[in-house]
Wavefront OBJ file of the C-alpha trace (Angstrom):
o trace
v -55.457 53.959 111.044
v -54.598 50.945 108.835
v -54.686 48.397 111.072
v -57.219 46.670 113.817
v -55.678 48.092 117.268
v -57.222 45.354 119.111
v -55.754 42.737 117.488
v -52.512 44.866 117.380
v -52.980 45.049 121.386
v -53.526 41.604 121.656
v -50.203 41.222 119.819
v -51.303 39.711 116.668
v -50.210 40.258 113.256
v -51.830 42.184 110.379
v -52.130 39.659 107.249
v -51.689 40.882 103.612
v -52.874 39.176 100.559
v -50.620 35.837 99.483
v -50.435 34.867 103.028
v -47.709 37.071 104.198
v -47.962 38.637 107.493
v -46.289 41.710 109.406
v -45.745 41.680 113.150
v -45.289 44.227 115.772
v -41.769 43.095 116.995
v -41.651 41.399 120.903
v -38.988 43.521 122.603
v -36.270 40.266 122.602
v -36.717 40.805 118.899
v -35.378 44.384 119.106
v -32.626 43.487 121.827
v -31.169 40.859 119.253
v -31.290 42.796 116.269
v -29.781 46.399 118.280
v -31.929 48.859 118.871
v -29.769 50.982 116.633
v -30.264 48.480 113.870
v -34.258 48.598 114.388
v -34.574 51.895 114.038
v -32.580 51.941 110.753
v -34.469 48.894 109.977
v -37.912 51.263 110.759
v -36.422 54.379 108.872
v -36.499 51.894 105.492
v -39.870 50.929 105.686
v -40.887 54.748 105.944
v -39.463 55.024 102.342
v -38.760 58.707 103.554
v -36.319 59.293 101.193
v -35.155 62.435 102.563
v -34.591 60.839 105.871
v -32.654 57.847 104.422
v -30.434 59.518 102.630
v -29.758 62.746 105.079
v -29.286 60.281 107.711
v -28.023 57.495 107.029
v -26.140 58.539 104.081
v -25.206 61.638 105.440
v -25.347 63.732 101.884
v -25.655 67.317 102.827
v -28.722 69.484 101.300
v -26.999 70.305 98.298
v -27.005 66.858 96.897
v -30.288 65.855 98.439
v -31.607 68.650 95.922
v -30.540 66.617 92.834
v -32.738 64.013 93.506
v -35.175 65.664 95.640
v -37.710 65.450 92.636
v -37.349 61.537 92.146
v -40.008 58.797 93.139
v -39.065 57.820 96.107
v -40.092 53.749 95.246
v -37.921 54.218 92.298
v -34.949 56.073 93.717
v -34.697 53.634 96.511
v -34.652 50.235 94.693
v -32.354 51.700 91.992
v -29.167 50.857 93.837
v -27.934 47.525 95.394
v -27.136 49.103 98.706
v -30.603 50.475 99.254
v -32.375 47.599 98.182
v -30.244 45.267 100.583
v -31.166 47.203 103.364
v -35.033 47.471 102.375
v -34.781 43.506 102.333
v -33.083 43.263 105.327
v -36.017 45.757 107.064
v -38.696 44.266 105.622
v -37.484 40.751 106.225
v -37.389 41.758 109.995
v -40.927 42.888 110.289
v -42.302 39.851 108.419
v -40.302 37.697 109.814
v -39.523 35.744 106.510
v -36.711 36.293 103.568
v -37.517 39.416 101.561
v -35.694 39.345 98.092
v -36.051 42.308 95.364
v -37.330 40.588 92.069
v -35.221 42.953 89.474
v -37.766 41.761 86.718
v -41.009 42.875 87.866
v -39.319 45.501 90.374
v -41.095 44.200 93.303
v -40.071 42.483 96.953
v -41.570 38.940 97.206
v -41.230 36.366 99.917
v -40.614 32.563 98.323
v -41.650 34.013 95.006
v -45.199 35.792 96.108
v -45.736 39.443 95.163
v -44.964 41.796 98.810
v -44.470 44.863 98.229
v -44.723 47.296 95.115
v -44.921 50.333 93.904
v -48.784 49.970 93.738
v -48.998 49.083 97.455
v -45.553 50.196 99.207
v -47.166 53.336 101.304
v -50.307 51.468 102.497
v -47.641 48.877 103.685
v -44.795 51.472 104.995
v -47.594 52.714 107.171
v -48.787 49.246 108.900
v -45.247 49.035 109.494
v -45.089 52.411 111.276
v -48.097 52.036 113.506
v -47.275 48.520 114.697
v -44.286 49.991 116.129
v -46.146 53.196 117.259
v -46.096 55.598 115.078
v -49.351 57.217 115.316
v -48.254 60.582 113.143
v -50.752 60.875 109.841
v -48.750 61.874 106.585
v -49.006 65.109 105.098
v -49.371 65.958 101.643
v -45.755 67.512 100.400
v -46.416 71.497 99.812
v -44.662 72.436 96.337
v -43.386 75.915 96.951
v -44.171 78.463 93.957
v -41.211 80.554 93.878
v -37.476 80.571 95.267
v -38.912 83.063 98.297
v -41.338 80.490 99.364
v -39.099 77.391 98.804
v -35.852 78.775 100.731
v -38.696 79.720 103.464
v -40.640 76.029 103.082
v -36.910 74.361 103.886
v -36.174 76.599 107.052
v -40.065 75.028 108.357
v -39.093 71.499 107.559
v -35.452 71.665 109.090
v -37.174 73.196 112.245
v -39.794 70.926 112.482
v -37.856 68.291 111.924
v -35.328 69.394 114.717
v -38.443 69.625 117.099
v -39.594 65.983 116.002
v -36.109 64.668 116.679
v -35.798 66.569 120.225
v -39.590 65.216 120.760
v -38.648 61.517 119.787
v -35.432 61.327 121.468
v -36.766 62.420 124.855
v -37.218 58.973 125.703
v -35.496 55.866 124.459
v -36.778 52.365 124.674
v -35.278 51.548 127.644
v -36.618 53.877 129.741
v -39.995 53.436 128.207
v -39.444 49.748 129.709
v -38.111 50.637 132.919
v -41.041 52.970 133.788
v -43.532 49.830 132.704
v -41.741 47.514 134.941
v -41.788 49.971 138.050
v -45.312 51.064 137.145
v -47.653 49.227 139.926
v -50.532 47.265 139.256
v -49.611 46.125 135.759
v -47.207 42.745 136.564
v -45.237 43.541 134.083
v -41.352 43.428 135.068
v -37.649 42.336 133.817
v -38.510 38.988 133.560
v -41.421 39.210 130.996
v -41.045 42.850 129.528
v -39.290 41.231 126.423
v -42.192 39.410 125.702
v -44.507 42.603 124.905
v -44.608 43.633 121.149
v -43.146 47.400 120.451
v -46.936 47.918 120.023
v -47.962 46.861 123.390
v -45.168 48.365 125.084
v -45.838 52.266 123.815
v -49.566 51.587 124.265
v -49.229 50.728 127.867
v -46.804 53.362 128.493
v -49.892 55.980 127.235
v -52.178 54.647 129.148
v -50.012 54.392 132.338
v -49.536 58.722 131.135
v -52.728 59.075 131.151
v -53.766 57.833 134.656
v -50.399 59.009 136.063
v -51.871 62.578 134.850
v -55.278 61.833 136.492
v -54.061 60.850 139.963
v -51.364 64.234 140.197
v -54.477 66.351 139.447
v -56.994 63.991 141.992
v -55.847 65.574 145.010
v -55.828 68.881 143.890
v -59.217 68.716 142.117
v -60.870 66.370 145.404
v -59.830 69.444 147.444
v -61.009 71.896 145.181
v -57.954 73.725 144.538
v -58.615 73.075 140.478
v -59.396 76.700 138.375
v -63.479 77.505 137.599
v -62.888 75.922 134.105
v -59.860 73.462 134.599
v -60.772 69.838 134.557
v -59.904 67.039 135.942
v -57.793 64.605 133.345
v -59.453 61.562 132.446
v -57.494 58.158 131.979
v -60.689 56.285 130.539
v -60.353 57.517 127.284
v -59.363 56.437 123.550
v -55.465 56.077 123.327
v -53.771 57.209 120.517
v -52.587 53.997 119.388
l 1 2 3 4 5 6 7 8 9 10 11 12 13 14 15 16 17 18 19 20 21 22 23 24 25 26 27 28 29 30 31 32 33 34 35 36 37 38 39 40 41 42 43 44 45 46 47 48 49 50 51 52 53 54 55 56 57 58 59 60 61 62 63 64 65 66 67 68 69 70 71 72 73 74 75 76 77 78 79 80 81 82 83 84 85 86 87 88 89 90 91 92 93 94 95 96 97 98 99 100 101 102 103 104 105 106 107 108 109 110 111 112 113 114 115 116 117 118 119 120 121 122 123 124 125 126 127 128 129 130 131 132 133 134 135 136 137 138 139 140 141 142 143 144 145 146 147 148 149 150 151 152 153 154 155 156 157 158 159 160 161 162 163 164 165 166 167 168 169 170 171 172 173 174 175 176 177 178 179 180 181 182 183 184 185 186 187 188 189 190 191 192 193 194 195 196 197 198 199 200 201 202 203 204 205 206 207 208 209 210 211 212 213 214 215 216 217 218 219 220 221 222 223 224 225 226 227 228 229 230 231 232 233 234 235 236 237 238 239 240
């Protein structure tokens, strides 16, 4: 991971050179903003081009494949649109006023060098895991022939059709709802918004975790479990 999960637990934000910072947003954050809105916001700091502009922009396959090939950094801060939006999502998560320097073709907050094309995926990815996403990224496959390329874009549109179904099992609010009825951890209506994104899916795994160890207590205490079943453990590394 790039960033120092305790202090991300504890809530506190990772610092980048020229004393900029990003945060993990606090849930109020996301409730002013929309949730809709963070999500695009999130989407933009992926710089997942493909994503962006099937999704946002709605352009269908066949005009995603004309500039399919193009650097994502460069394709993305070409146009005025895009680059607004990149400001506006990176502003969020640093909590300062991202601008686009045209002349050096960077983002800079009060003049200081942000984020570049040297540095924008280390960055893209504190963004992601400060607001939970834990997935590594995988080098792009470059398909050989037609065959294998008509084949390599059935995989992605069904894997991306799983993530999506995966992802969208749960929305925020329900995440937040089972925290506040979960018992033991005081954390309810009143003070939920305070949690960072961070803290909030972290404590949801854990509270997984030991929800999946005391289902399984009974039946393993009265030795009901299979010869080489085991009983789930909740004291464990968490993925975030």
């Amino acid at each position: 991971m790039h960033i120092n999960r305790l202090a991300a637990f504890l809530g506190r934000p990772v610092s980048l050179d020229h004393g900029i910072r990003l945060y993990s947003p606090l849930i109020d954050d996301i409730a002013e903003v929309g949730e809709h809105n963070y999500y695009i916001y999130l989407l933009f700091c992926s710089f997942d081009k493909e994503k962006i502009f099937k999704d946002v922009f709605r352009i269908d396959d066949d005009r995603y494949s004309i500039i399919e090939s193009a650097d994502d950094y460069e394709l993305l801060t070409l146009e005025e649109t895009t680059k607004a939006y990149l400001c506006n999502a990176l502003s969020f998560f640093t909590k300062d006023d991202v601008q686009f320097d045209s002349a050096t073709r960077q983002f800079v907050v009060d003049g200081r060098p942000f984020l570049t094309k040297e540095n924008y995926r280390f960055c893209s990815r504190v963004i992601q895991e400060l607001n939970g996403q834990v997935s590594e990224a995988k080098a792009e496959l470059k398909p050989k022939n037609n065959k294998a390329k008509i084949m390599f874009e059935k995989l992605k549109r069904a894997r991306r059709k799983y993530n999506d179904a995966e992802q969208n099992a749960l929305e925020l609010k329900d995440i937040l709802s089972i925290l506040c009825s979960a018992e033991g951890n005081d954390i309810n209506v009143f003070n939920v918004g305070r949690l960072t994104v961070y803290q909030a899916y972290e404590q949801f795994e854990r509270i997984g975790l030991k929800e999946s160890h005391n289902r399984m207590l009974p039946v393993w205490a009265n030795g009901y479990m299979k010869e080489n079943d085991q009983l789930p453990e909740w004291i464990v590394k968490s993925k975030l």
